[in-house]
C-alpha positions in Angstrom: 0.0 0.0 0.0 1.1 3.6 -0.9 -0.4 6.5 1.3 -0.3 10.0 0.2 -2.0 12.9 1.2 -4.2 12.4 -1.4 -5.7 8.9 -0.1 -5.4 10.5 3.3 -8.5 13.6 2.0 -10.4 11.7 -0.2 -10.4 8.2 1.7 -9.5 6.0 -1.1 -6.8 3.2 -1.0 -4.8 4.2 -3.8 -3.0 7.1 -5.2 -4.9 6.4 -8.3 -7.8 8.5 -10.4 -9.8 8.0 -12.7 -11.2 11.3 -14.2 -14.3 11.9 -16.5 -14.8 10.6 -19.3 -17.3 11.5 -22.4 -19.2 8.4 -23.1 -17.2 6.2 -20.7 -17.8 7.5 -17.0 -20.7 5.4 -16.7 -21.1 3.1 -14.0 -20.1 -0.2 -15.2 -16.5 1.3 -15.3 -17.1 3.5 -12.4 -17.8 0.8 -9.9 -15.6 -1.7 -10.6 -12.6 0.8 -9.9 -13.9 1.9 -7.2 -14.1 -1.6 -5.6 -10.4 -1.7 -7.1 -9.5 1.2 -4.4 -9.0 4.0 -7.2 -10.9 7.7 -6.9 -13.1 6.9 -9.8 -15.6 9.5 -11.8 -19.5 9.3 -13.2 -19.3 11.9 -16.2 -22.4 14.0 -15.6 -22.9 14.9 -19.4 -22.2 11.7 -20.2 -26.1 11.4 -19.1 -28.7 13.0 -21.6 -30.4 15.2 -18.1 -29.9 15.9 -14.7 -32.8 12.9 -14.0 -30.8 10.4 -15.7 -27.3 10.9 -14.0 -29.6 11.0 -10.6 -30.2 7.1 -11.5 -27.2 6.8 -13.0 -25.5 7.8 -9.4 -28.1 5.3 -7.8 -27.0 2.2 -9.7 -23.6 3.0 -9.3 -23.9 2.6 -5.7 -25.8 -0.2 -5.7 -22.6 -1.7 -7.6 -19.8 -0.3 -5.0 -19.6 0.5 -1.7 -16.7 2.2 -2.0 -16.0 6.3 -2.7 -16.5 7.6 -5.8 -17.1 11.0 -7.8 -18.8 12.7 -10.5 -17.2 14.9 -13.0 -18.3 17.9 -14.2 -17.0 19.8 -17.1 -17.8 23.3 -17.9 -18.0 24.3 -21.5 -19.6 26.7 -23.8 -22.4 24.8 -26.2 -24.2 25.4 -29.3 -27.2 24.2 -27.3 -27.1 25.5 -23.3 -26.8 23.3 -20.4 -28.2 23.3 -17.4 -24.9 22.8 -15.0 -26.6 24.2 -12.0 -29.5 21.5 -12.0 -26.4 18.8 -12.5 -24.8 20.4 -10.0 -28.2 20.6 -7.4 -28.1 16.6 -8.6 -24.8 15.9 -7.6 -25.5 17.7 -3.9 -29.2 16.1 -3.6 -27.8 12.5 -4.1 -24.8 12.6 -1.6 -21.9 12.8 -3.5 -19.0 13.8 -1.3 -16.3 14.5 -4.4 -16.8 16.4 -7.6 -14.4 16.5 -10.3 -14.8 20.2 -12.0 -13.1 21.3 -15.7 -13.6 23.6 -18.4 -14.2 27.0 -17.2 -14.1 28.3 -14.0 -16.0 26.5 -11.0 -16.1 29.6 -9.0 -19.7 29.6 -9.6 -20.6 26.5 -8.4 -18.0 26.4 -5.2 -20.8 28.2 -2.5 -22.9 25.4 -2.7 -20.9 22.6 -3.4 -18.9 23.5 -0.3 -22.1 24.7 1.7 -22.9 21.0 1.3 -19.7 19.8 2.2 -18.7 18.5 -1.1 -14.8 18.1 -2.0 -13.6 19.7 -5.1 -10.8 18.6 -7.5 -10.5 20.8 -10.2 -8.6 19.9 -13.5 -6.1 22.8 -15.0 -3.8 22.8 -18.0 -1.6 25.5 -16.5 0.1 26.8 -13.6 -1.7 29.7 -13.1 -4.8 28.4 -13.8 -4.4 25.6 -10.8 -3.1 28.8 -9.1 -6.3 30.3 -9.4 -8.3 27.1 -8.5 -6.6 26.9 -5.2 -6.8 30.7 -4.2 -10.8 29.8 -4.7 -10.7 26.8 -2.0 -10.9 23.6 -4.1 -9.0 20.8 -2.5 -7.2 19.5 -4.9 -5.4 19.9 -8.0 -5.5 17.9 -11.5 -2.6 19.1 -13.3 -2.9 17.9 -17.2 0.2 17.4 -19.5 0.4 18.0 -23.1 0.2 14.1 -23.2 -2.7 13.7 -22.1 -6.0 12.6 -23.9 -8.9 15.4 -23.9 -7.9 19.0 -23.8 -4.4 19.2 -23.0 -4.7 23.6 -23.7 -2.8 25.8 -25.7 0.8 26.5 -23.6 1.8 22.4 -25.0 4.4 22.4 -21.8 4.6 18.5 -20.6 3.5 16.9 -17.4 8.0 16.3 -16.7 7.7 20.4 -16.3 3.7 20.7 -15.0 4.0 18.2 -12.2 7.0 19.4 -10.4 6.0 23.2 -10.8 2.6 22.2 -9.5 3.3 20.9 -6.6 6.3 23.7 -6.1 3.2 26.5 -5.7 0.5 24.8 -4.7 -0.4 23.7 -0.9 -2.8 21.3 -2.1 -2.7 17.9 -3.3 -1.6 17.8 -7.0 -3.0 14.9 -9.4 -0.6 14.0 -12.4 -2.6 13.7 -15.5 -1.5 13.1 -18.9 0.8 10.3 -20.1 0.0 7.6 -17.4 -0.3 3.9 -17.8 1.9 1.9 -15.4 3.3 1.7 -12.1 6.7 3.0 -13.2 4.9 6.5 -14.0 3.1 6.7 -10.8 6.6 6.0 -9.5 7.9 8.9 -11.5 4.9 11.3 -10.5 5.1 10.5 -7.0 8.8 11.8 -7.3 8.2 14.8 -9.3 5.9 16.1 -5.9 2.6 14.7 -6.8 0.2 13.1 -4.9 -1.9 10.8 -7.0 -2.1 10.1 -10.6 -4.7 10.4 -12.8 -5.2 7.8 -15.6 -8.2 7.6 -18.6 -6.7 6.0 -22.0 -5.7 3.3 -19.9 -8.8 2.6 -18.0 -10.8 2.1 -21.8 -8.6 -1.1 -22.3 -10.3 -3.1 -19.6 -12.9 -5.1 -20.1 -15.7 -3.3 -18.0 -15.3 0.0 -20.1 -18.3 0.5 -21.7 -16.5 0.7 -25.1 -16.8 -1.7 -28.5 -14.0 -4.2 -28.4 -12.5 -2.8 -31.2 -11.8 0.2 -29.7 -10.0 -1.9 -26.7 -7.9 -3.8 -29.1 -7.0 -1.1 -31.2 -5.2 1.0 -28.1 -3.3 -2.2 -27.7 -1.9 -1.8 -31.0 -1.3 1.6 -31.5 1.9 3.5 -30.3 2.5 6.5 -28.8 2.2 8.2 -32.5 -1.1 7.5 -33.2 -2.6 10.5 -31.8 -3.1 13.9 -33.7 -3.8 17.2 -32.9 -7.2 19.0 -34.0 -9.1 22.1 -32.9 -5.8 24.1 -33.3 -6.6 26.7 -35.4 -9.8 27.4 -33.1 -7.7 27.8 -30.2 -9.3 24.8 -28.4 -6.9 21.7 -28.8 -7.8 18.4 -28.6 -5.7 15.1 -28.5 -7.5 12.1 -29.8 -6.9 9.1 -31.9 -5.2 9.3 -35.6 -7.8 8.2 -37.9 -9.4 8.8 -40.8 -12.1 11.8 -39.1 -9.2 13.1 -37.4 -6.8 13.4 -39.9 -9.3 15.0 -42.3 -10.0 18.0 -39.9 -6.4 18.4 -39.6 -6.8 19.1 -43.5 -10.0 21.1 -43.7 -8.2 23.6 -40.6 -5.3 23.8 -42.7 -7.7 26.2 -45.1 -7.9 29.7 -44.3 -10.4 30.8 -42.6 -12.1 27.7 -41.6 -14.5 28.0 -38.5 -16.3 25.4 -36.4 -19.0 25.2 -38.7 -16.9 23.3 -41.4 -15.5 20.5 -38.7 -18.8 20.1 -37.0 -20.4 17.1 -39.2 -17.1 15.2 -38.6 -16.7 16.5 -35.3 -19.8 15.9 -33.3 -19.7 14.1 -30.5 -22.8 11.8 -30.9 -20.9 10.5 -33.8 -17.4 9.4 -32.1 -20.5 8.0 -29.0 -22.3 5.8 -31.8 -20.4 5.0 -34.4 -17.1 4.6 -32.5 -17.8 3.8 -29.3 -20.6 2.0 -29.4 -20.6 0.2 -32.9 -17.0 -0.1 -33.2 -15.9 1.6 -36.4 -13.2 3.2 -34.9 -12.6 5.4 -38.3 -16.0 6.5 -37.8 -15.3 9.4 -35.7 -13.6 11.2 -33.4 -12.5 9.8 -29.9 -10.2 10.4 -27.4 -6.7 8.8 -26.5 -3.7 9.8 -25.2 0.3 9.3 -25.8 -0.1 6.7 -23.2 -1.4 4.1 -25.2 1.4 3.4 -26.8 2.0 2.2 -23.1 -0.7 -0.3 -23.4 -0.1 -4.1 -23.8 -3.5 -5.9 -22.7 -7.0 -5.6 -21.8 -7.2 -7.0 -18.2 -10.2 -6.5 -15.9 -10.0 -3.2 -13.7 -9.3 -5.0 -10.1 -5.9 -7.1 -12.4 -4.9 -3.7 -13.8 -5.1 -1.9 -10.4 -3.2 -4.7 -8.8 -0.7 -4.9 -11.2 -0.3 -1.0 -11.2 0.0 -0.8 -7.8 2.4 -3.8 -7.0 4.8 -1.9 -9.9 4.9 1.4 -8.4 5.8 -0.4 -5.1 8.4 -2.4 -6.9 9.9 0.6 -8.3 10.4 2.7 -5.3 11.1 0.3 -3.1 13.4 -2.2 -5.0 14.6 -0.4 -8.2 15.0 2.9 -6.9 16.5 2.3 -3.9 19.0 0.0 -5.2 20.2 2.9 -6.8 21.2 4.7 -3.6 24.7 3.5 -2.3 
């Protein structure tokens, strides 16, 4: 066992996170990491209304007894959300931890914390997780220009995020981005972090709620097959090189392309159905980070976790110290 401050706050056996993700933070992957001993997190926009993630939050503790979260990211839309009612869902049902990103939470902090609900908040910079401490979240998720998602537009790397993280914050810093094995929660642990956050990897287990196609293709890729789009509209994304993908790259390459021309091949319910669900992994876009080039197998969460776990013990406690004469 590893204990950090990090487990210490939020109750959890291990150092490990699993953030939101689109499509995937639904309870059958949820739950099973949880029982696994990792900080796991229901996506709230993953469900189609506040209603929905209120059962969705229901049946994921009737699968786990253990702690877990639900995410909440903070975007502008084309058609508007309602984040307070997801929010006023989140308080109503008992959830204890809330994974915020996107914009600012400061909105939402009076009555999350009025209702004693911890806060982790995810950043792409320094000053931003600067900012999110001096408005009293808990805890930090710092994300590296490896990561999957929205790595932001500074592309600095989690080897220069993590350390400067935890040099300014007093909080507990999360390394995100690039993760996959116990040798980088080794690594992050060393660099001043807390925990470590991890979402490509959690899709190649068998309880993700993703086509198997999907699983085995991030066992064959390498750390190469992601690309880049959203550039030119100053909101990055890192997701998997495919055919979608690699065909916005193109049409952004035009001048004066806007939104409008990606947003066919870029909506999200067609990565959800086509990809996800019916397994045509050229069939839109999806996420994935540099770390799958990391990943080997498809193991169940709770062989994952252990093996993750025993390899970061291994590390520090055999390899590492060996070094020291």
């Amino acid at each position: 066992m590893i204990g950090t401050r990090f487990t210490d706050l939020f109750g959890v056996r291990h150092p490990l996170v699993c953030g939101g993700m689109a499509a995937v933070g639904t309870a059958d992957l949820i739950a099973p990491l949880a029982d696994a001993g990792v900080l796991a997190f229901l996506t709230a926009l993953t469900q189609p209304s506040p209603e929905a993630l209120a059962k969705e939050i229901t049946r994921c503790r009737e699968l786990t007894d253990q702690p877990f979260g639900v995410n909440l990211t903070i975007l502008p839309t084309i058609k508007p959300v309602p984040y307070d009612d997801y929010r006023d869902v989140i308080i109503e049902s008992g959830v204890r931890i809330i994974e915020t990103a996107g914009n600012n939470p400061a909105p939402h902090l009076p009555a999350l914390k009025a209702a004693g609900v911890q806060v982790i908040h995810k950043a792409t910079s320094i000053r931003h997780a600067v900012k999110a401490e001096s408005l009293g979240v808990d805890a930090v998720s710092i994300d590296g220009f490896e990561c999957a998602g929205h790595p932001g537009e500074d592309d600095v790397p989690g080897l220069i995020l993590i350390p400067l993280a935890a040099r300014r914050l007093r909080i507990p810093v999360i390394a995100s981005g690039g993760f996959a094995t116990g040798r980088g929660v080794a690594a992050a642990l060393a660099l001043g972090a807390a925990a470590v956050n991890m979402g490509t990897r959690f899709v190649a287990t068998r309880e993700a709620p993703v086509h198997d196609n999907v699983k085995r293709l991030l066992v064959s890729n390498d750390e190469r097959s992601t690309t880049l789009v959203f550039r030119s509209l100053r909101n990055t994304a890192r997701v998997a090189r495919n055919a979608v993908a690699e065909e916005i790259v193109r049409i952004e390459a035009r001048p004066g392309t806007t939104f409008a021309d990606l947003a066919d091949l870029a909506s999200g319910n067609r990565g959800r159905t086509r990809v996800l669900r019916d397994g045509d992994t050229d069939g839109g876009l999806w996420w994935a980070g540099q770390s799958q080039g990391l990943i080997d197998d498809v193991p169940t969460c709770a062989e994952l976790v252990e093996r993750i776990m025993g390899e970061t013990v291994d590390t520090i406690a055999r390899d590492l110290a060996g070094l020291v004469t």
